[in-house]
C-alpha positions in Angstrom: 4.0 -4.1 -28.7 0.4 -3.8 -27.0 -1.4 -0.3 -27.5 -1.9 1.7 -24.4 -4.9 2.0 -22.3 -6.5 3.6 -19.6 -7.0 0.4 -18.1 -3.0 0.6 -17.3 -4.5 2.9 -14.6 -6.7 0.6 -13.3 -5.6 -1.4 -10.2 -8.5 -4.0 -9.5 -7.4 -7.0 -8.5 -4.6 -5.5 -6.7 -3.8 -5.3 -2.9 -2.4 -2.1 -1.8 -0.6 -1.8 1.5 -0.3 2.1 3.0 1.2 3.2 6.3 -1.4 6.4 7.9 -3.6 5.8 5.2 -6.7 7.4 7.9 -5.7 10.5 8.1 -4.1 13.3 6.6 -2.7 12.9 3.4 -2.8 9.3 3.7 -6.3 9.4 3.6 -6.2 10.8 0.3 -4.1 8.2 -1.0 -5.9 5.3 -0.1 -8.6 7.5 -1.6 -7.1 7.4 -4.7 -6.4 4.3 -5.2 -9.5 2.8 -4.1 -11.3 5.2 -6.6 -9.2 2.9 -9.3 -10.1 -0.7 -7.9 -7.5 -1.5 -5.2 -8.4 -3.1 -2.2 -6.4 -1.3 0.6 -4.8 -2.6 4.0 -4.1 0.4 6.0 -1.5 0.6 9.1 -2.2 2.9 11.7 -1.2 3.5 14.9 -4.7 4.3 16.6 -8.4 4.1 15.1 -8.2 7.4 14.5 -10.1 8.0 10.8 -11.1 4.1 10.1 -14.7 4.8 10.1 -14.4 7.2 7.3 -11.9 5.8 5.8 -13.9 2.8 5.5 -16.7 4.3 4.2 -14.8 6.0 1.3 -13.3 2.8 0.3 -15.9 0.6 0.4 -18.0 3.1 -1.3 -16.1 2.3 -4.5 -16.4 -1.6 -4.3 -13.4 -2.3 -2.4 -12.1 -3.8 0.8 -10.4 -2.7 3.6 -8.5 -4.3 6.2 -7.1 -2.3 9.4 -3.8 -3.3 11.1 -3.2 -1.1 14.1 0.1 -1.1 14.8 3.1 0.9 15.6 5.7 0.5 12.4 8.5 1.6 14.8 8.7 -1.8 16.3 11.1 -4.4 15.6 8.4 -7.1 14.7 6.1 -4.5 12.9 6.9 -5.3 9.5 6.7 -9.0 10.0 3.5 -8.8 11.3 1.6 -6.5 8.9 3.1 -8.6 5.5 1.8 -11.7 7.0 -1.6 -10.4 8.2 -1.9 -8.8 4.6 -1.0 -12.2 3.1 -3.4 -14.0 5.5 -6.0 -12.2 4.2 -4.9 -11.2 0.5 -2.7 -13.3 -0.5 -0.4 -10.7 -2.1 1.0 -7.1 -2.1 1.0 -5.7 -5.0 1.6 -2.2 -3.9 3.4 -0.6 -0.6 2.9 3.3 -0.1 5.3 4.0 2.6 3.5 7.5 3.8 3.6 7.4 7.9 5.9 10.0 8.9 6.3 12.8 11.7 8.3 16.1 11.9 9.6 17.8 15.5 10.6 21.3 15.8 13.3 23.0 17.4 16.6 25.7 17.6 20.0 23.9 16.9 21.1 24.0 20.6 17.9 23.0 22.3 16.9 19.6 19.5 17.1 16.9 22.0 18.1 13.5 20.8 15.0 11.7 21.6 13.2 14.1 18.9 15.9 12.9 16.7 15.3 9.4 17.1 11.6 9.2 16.9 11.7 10.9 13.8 14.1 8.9 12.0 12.8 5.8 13.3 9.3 6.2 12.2 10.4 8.4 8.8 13.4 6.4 7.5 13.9 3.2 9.6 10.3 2.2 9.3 9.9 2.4 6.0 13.6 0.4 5.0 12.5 -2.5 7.3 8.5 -2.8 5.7 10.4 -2.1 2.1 12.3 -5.1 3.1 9.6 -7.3 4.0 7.2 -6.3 1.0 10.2 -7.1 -1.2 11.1 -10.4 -0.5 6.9 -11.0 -1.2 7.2 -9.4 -4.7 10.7 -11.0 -5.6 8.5 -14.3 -5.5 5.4 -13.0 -7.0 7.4 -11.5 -9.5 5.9 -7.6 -9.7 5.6 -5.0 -7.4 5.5 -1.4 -6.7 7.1 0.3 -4.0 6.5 4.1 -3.4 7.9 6.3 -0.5 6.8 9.7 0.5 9.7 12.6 0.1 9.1 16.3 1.0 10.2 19.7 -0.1 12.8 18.8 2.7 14.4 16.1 0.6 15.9 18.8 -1.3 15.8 21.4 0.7 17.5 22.5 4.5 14.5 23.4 6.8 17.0 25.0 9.7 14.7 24.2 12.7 13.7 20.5 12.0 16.7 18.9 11.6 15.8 15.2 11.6 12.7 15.7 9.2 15.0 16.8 6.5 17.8 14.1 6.9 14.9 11.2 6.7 13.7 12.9 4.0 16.7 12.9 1.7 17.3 9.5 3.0 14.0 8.7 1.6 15.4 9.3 -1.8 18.8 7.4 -1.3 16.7 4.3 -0.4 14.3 5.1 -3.2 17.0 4.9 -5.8 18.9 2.1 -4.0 15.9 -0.1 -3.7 14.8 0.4 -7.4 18.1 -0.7 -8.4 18.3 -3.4 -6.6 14.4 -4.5 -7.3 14.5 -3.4 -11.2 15.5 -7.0 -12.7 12.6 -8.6 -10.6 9.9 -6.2 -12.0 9.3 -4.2 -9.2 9.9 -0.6 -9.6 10.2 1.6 -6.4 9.4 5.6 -7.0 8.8 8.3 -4.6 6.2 11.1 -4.4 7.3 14.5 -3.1 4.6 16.6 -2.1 4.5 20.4 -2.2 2.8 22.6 0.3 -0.5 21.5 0.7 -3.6 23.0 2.3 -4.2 20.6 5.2 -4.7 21.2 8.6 -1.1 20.3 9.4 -0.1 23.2 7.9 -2.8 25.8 8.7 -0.4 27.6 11.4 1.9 28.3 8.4 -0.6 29.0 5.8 -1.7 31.8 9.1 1.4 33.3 9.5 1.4 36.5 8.2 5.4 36.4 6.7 5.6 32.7 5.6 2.3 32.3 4.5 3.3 35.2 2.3 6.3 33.8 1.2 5.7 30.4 0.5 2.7 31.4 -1.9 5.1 33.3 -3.9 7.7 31.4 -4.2 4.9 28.8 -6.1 4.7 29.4 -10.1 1.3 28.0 -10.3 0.2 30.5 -7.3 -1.6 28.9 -4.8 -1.1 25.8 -2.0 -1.5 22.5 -3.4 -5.0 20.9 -2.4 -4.9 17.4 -1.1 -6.9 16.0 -4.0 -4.1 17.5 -6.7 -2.1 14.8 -5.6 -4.4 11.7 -6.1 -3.4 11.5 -9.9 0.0 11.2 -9.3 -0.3 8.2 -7.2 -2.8 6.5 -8.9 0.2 6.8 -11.5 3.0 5.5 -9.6 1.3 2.7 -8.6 -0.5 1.5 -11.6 0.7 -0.6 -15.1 1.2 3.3 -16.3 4.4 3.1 -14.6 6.0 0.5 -15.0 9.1 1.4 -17.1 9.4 4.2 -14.2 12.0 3.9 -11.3 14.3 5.3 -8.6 12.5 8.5 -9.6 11.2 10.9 -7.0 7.8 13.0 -8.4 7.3 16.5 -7.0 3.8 17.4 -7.3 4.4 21.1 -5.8 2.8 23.8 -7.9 6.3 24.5 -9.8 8.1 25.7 -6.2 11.0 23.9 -6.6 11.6 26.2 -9.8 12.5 29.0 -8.0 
């Protein structure tokens, strides 16, 4: 049995693949995992964020490669595993992290809400899973690791579509890493809690919300962006690899209460 080492945290030499890895938290994951030696190839759907992004990567020795593209599309995931192998050669990692949320009362959601979320939140990320896998079934290794939400276990009354992709995002995380297990790829999910970015600075301002939501969190204050970094640098490192079909909340303890 070899001893452990902080090298199993390490992922140079690695090519990691993450969907809106410019901006928001996204950003901070392809941070994170550039910090440890990956190079990164990030999807967007504009060129919103590259330059910094860029910079932050190549700042720790890595490279970069951009794909803009819009994962909703039937021939998306085709297209960005064979530009990542045309320059790369492999995928080692896929963070599946693009995702949207629309909100509305019951009787007023219209359905095209519905289906823009679930396409870009859930169908999305089942078709690239499905293109990444059939790379590492041949390499033999991989890592696969979706993004859930406080809405994949709880209701969230006004954004109805958010929450179903969201607890679908767990089903497929524990189908996939089933199915992917004897090929040694495991497939994990990361469930972040509420975090101070701007996406959320309209809640963090309202005056009842705001309120609650800090109390219902043990550790007492909103998650910063950074307080998730360690967690995927572990879900997608040689530290995890007898880990799968798990789903990670990094939320401050509010799922406790």
């Amino acid at each position: 049995m070899s001893d452990f080492s902080i090298d199993s945290f390490s992922l140079r030499g690695r090519v990691v693949v993450i969907t809106g890895g410019a901006s928001g938290l996204g950003q901070f994951y392809t941070q994170a995992v550039s910090k440890v030696g990956a190079d990164v190839v990030v999807v967007s759907s504009t060129h919103h964020g590259w330059d910094e992004t860029r910079e932050a990567v190549e700042s720790h020795g890595g490279k970069v490669l951009f794909i803009q593209r819009d994962i909703t599309e039937a021939s998306a995931a085709e297209a960005i595993v064979r530009q990542t192998l045309d320059e790369f050669g492999h995928i080692d990692v896929l963070i599946n992290n693009a995702g949207m949320q629309r909100r509305h009362e019951l009787v007023d959601f219209p359905d095209e809400d519905w289906n823009k979320v679930i396409d870009l939140n859930l169908n999305a990320l089942y078709h690239l899973s499905h293109e990444a896998a059939k790379v590492m079934i041949e390499q033999g290794h991989g890592k696969i690791v979706n993004i859930g939400s406080m809405q994949s276990y709880r209701a969230g009354k006004f954004i109805f579509p958010y929450t179903a992709s969201k607890h679908g995002v767990i089903g497929l995380t524990k189908a996939y890493a089933d199915a992917l297990a004897p090929h040694n790829i495991q497939v994990n999910a990361l469930a972040p809690g509420y975090i101070n970015t701007p996406m959320t600075k309209a809640l963090q301002e309202d005056p009842v919300r705001s309120v609650e939501i800090h109390d219902h969190i043990p550790a007492g204050h909103w998650g910063e962006p950074s307080e998730l970094m360690g967690a995927m640098v572990f879900l997608c490192s040689a530290a995890s690899d007898y880990v799968t079909g798990v789903t990670l909340p990094v939320d401050g303890g509010y799922l406790l209460r």
